[in-house]
The first five atom37 places (N, CA, C, CB, O) and aatype in JSON, in Angstrom:
{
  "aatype": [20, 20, 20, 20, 20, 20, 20, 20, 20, 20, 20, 20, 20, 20, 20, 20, 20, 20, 20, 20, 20, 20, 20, 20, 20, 20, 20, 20, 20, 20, 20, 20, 20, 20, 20, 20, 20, 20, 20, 20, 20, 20, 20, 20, 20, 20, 20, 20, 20, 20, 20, 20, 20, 20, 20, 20, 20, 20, 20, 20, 20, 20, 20, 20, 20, 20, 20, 20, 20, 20],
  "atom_mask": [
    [1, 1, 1, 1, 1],
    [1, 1, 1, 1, 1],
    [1, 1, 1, 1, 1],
    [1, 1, 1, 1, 1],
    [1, 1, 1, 1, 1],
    [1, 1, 1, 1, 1],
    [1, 1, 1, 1, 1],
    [1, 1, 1, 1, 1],
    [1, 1, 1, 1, 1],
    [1, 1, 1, 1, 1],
    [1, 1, 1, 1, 1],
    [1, 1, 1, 1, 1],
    [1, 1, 1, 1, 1],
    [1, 1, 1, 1, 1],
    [1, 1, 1, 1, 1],
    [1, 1, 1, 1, 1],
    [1, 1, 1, 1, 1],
    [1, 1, 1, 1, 1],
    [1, 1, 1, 1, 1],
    [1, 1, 1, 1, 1],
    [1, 1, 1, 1, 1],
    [1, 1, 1, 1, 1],
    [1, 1, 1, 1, 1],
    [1, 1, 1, 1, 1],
    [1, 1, 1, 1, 1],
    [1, 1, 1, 1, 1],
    [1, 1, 1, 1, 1],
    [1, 1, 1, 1, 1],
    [1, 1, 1, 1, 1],
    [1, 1, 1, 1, 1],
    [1, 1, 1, 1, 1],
    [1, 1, 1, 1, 1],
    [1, 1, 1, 1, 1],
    [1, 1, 1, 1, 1],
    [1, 1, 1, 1, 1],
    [1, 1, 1, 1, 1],
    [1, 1, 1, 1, 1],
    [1, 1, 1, 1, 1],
    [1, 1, 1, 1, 1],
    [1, 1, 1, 1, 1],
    [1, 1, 1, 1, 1],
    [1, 1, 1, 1, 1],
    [1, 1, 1, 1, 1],
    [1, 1, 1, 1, 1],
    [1, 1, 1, 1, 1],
    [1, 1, 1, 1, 1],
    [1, 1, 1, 1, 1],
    [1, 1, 1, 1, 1],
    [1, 1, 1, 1, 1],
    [1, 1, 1, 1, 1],
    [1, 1, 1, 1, 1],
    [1, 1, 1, 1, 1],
    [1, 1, 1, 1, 1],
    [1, 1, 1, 1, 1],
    [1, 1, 1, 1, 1],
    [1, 1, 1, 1, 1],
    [1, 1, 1, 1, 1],
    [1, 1, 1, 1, 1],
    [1, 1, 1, 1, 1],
    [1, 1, 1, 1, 1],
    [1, 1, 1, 1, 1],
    [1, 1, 1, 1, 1],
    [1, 1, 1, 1, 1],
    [1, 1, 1, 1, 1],
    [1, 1, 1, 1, 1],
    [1, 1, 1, 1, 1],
    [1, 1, 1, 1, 1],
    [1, 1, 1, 1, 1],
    [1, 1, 1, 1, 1],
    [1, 1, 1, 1, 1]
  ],
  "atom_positions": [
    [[19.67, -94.39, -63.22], [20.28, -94.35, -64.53], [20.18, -92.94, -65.1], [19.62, -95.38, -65.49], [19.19, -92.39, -64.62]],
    [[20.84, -92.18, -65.92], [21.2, -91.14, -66.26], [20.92, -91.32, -67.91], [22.59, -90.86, -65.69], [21.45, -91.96, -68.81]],
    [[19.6, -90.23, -67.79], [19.01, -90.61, -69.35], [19.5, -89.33, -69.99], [17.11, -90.85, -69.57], [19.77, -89.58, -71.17]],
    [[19.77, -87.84, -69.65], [20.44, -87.25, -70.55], [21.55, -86.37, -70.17], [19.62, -86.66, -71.23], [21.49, -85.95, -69.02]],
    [[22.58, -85.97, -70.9], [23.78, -84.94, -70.46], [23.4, -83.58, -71.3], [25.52, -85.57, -70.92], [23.54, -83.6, -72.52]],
    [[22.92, -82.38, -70.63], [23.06, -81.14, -70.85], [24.28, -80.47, -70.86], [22.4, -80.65, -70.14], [24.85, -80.24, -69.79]],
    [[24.86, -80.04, -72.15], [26.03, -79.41, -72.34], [25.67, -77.53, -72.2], [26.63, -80.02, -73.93], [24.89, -76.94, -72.95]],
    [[26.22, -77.08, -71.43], [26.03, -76.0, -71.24], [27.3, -74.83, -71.77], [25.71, -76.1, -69.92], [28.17, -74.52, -70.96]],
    [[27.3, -74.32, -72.98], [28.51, -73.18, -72.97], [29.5, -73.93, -73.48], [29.0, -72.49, -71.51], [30.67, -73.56, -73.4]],
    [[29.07, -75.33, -74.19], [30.45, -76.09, -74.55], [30.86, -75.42, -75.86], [30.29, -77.85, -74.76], [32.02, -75.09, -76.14]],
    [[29.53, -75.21, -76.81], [30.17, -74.64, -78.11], [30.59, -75.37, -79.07], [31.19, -73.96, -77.91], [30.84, -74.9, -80.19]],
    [[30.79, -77.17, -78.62], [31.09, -77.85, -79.61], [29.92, -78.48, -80.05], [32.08, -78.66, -79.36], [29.92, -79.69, -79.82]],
    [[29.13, -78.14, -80.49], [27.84, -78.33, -81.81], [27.71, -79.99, -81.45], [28.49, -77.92, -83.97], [27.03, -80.65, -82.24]],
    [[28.34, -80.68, -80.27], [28.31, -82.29, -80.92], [27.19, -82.73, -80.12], [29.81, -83.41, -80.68], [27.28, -82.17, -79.03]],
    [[26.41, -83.3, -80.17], [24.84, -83.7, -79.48], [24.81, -85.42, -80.35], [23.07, -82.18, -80.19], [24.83, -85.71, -81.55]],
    [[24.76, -86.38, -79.0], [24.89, -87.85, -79.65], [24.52, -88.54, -78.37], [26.52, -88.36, -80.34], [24.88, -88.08, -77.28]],
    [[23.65, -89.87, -78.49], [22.83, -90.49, -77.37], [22.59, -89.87, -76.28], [23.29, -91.54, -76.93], [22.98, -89.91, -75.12]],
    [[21.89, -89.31, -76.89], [21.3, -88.56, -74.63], [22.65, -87.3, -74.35], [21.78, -90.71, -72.47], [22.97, -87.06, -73.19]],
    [[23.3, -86.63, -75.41], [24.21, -85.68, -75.09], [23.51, -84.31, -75.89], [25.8, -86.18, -75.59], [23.5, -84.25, -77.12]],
    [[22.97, -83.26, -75.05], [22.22, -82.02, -75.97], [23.03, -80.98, -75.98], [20.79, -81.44, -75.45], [23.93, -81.08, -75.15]],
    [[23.03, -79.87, -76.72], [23.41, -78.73, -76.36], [22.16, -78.15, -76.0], [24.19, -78.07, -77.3], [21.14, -78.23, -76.69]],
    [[22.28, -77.38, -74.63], [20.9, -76.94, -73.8], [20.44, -75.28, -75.03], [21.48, -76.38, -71.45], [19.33, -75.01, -75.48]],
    [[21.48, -74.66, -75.2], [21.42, -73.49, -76.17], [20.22, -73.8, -76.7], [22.58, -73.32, -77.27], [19.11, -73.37, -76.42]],
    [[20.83, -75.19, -78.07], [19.61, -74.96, -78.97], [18.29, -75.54, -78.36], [19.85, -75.64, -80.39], [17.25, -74.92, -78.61]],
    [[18.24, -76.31, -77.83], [17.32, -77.06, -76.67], [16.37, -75.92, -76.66], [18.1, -77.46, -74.99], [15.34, -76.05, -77.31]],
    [[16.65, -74.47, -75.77], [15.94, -73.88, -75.46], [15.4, -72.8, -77.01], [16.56, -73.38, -74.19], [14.27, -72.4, -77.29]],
    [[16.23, -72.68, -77.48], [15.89, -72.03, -79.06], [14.75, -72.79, -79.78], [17.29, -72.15, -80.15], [14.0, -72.21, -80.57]],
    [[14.65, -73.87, -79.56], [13.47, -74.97, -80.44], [12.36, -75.14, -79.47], [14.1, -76.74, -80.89], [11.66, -76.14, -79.64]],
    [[12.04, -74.23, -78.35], [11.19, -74.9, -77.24], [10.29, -73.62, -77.11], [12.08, -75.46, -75.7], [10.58, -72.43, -77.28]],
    [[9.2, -74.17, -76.78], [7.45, -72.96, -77.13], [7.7, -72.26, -76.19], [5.5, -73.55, -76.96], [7.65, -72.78, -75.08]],
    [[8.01, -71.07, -76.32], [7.81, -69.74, -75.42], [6.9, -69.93, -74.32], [7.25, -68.55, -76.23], [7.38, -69.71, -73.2]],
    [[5.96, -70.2, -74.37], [4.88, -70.21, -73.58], [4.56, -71.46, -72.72], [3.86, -69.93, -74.38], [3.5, -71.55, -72.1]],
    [[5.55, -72.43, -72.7], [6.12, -73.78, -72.14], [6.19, -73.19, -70.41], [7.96, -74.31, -73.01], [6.86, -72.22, -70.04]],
    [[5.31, -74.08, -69.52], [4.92, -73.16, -68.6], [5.92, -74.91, -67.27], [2.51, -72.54, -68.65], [5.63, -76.09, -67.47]],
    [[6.65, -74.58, -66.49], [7.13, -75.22, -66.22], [6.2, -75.84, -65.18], [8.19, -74.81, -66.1], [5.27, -75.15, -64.76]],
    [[6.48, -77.72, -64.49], [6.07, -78.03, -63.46], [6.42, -77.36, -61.87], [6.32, -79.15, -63.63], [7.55, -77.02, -61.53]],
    [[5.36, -77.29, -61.11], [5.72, -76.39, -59.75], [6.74, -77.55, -59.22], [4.16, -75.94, -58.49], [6.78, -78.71, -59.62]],
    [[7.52, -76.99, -58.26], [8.39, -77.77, -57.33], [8.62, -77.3, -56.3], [9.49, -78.07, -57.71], [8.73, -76.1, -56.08]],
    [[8.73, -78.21, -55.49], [8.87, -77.46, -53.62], [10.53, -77.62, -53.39], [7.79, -78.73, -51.96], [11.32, -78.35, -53.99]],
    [[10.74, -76.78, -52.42], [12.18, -76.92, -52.48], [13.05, -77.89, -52.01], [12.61, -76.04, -52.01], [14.28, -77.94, -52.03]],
    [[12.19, -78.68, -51.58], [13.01, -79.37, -50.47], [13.1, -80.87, -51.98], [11.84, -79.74, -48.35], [13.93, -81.77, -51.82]],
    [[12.37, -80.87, -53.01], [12.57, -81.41, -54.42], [14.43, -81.85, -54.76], [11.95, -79.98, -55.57], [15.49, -81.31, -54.45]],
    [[14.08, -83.1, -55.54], [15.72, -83.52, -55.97], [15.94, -82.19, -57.42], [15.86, -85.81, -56.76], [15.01, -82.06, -58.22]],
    [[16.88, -81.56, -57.54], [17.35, -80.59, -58.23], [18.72, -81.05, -59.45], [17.75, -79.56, -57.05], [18.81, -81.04, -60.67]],
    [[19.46, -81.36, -58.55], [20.81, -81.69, -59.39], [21.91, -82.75, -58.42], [21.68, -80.0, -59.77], [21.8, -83.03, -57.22]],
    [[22.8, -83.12, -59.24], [23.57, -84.03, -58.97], [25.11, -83.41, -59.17], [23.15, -85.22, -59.8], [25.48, -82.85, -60.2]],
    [[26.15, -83.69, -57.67], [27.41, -82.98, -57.67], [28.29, -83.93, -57.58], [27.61, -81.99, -56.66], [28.55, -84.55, -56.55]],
    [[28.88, -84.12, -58.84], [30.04, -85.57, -58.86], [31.68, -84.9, -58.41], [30.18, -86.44, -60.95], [31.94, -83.72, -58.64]],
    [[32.46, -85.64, -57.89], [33.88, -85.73, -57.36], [34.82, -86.43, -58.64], [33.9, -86.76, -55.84], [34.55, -87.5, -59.19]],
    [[35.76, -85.7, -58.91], [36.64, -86.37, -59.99], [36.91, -87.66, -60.01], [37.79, -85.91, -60.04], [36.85, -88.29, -61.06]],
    [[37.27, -88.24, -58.8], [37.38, -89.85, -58.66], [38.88, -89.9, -59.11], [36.21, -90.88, -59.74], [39.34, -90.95, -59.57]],
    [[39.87, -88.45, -58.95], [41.18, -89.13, -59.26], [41.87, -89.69, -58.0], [42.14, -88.14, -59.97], [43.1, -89.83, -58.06]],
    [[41.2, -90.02, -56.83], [41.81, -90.43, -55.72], [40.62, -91.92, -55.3], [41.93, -88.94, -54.5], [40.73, -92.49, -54.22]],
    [[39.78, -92.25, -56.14], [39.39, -93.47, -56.12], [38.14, -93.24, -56.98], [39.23, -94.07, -54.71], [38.09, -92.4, -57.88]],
    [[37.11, -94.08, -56.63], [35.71, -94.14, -56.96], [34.64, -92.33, -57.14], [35.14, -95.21, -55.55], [34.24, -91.59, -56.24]],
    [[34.54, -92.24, -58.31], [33.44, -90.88, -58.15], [32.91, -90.81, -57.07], [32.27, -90.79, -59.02], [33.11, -91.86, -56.46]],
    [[32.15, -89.9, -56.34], [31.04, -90.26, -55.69], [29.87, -88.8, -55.84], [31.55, -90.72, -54.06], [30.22, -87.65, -56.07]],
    [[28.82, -89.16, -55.69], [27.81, -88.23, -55.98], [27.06, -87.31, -54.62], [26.75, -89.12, -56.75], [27.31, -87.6, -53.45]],
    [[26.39, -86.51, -54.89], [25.93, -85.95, -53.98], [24.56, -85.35, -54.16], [26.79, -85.17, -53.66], [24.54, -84.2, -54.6]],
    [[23.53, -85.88, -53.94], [22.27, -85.05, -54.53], [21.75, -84.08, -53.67], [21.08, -85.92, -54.86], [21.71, -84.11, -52.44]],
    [[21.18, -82.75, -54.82], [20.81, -81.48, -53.64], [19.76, -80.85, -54.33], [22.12, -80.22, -53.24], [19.64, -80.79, -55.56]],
    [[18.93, -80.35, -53.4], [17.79, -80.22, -53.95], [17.33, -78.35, -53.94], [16.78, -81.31, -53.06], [17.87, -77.43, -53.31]],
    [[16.41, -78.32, -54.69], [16.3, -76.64, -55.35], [16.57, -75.71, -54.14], [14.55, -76.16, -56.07], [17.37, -74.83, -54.46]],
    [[16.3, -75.64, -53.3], [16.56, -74.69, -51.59], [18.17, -74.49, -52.37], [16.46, -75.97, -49.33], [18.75, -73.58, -52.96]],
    [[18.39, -75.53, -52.07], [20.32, -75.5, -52.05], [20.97, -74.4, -53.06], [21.1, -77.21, -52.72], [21.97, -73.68, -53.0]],
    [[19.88, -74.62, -54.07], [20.86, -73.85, -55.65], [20.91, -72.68, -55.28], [20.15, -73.79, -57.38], [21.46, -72.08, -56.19]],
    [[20.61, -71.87, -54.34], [20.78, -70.27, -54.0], [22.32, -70.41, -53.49], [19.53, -69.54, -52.61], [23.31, -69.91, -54.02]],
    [[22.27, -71.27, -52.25], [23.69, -71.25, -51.65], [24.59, -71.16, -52.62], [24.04, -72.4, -50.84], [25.37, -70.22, -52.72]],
    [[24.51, -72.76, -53.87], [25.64, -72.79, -54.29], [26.4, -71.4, -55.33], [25.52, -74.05, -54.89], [27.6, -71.13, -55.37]],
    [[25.21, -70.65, -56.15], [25.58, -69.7, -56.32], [26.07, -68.69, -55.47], [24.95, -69.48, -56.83], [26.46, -67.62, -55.94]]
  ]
}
């Protein structure tokens, strides 16, 4: 289940059930907020398909990966 949506660069100020803007997110958050370690081979993010040719489908990839995709 998918508990929140990070809006990144949207600009539209609108934040409603589990929808944030990450901007202010990080503007209201303690400097000194020291993150959990993670190994790479760790779940990272989730890559959805438009679904205009049927059913979405997802793809999970984990922190190693995020170098490639950039």
């Amino acid at each position: 289940m998918l508990d929140f949506v990070l809006l990144t660069d949207s600009g539209s100020g609108i934040e409603d059930d589990g929808v944030f803007e990450i901007e202010r997110l990080l503007k209201q958050s303690d400097p000194d907020y020291q993150i959990e370690p993670s190994d790479p081979a760790d779940f990272a993010l989730l890559h959805f398909t438009s679904g205009t040719t049927g059913t979405p489908k997802c793809v999970m990839h984990v922190h190693a990966a995020i170098a490639h995709h950039l």
